[in-house]
C-alpha angles and dihedrals in degrees: 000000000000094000087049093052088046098045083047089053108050104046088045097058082048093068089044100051082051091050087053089045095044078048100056100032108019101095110173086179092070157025095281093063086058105052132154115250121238135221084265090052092046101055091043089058095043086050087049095040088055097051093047083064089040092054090045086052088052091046090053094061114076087299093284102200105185089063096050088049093054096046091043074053101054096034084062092046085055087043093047094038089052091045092051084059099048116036115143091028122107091223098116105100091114087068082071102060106128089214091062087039102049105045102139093222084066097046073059099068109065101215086047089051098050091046088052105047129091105012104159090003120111113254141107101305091048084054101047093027093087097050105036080049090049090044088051090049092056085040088057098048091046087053099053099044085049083053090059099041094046090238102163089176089062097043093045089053091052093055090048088046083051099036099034126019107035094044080067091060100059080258129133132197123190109173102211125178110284088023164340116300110211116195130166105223127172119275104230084061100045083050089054098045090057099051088049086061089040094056093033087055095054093042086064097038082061095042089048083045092051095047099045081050085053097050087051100048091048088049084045095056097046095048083054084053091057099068093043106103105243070233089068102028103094091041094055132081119334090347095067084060098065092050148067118166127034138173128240087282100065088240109134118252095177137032133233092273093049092255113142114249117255121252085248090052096053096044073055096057098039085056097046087041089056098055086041090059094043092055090046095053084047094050088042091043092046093050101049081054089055 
């Protein structure tokens, strides 16, 4: 179900993000919405083309749909990889192609559907396009000139603006690289979406929490060492389990089980015995200083 809802999810941004480009750089008024493809363009039709037959194939038998899934997949990674390379140019015209809008397997899938539906058609998003665009352009200059000036208030209110309020509104900001990208998404799931980061960022508030605790503790734990004797260490805590014999020293001769300790074993604890023995005269040193 997780990998269907993120599946959903990502192709469907895709064709939003297409619809905001088309928006900004498809003009059918003028030259610009006619142009030539390039080599570029050409071998990005003929990939998507290929994987239009790939995911009918797939359909066709027996409606495999781990396969469409994959090729959908992979035919967003080409889209999203083309548009990376040519924002702010008003190269996107392929993104129009009927044939790549009007796949049935994507009127299936209802965010698809809806990201796909009434571009150039009259209808909400052709009414409130122009100002929300024109509201994330401000947005954008205000943020840059707060960036310069080191204005964190400012900043602080365009990520509200972004985060809060317009998600209220069925309106979604992403700010990418060159500009701001504007999508109306439903609500309910820009509602869920922000519960989920809601939930995700204090997930890691409390993992970042657990594992500071940790270190203290730890810390915690090796000061208190320190002022353990090498004479005492292996009697004390956990240590005292895995023995039960040991010399004058304090060093083990005999494990747990009564089994006598192994030559290697023993060359481990002196060792371990003898730095031991330096840290202690340091911590004891230190302290009569103090």
């Amino acid at each position: 179900m997780e990998r269907a809802l993120s599946f959903e999810k990502t192709t469907g941004e895709f064709f939003l993000l297409v619809k905001d480009l088309l928006r900004r750089y498809y003009k059918p008024d003028s030259s610009q919405g006619y142009q030539k493809y390039q080599a570029r363009e050409l071998k990005l039709m003929d990939e998507f083309f290929k994987l239009k037959e790939e995911i009918h194939n797939a359909l066709c038998d027996s409606i495999d749909t781990r396969t469409v899934m994959e090729k959908i997949t992979k035919l967003v990674a080409i889209g999203n990889a083309y548009i990376n390379e040519k924002v702010g140019i008003s190269k996107f015209i392929f993104l129009k192609n009927e044939k790549l809008q009007s796949w049935p397997i994507f009127k299936s899938i209802p965010m698809i559907s809806d990201a796909t539906s009434g571009i150039g058609s009259s209808n909400l998003e052709t009414t409130v396009m122009p100002y929300l665009t024109a509201l994330a352009e401000f947005r954008e200059r205000v943020r840059e000139i707060a960036k310069d000036q080191k204005v964190i208030k400012i900043l602080e209110e365009c990520d509200r603006l972004r985060d809060e309020v317009l998600p209220e509104l069925g309106v979604r900001l992403e700010d990418r690289t060159m500009q701001t990208c504007v999508k109306l998404v439903d609500r309910e799931t820009l509602m869920r979406e922000a519960e989920q980061k809601k939930a995700a960022e204090a997930q890691r508030i409390a993992e970042k929490e657990q594992k500071a605790r940790e270190r203290a503790e730890k810390e915690a734990a090796k000061n208190a060492l320190k002022n353990v004797s090498p004479q005492e260490m292996f009697k004390t805590g956990d240590e005292a389990k895995k023995y039960s014999n040991w010399d004058g020293q304090g060093i083990p001769t005999h494990m747990a089980d009564g089994q006598e300790v192994s030559k290697g074993m023993r060359k481990k604890l002196e060792k371990l015995w003898e730095t031991r023995r330096k840290d202690f005269d340091k911590a004891q040193s230190n302290g009569a200083a103090s």
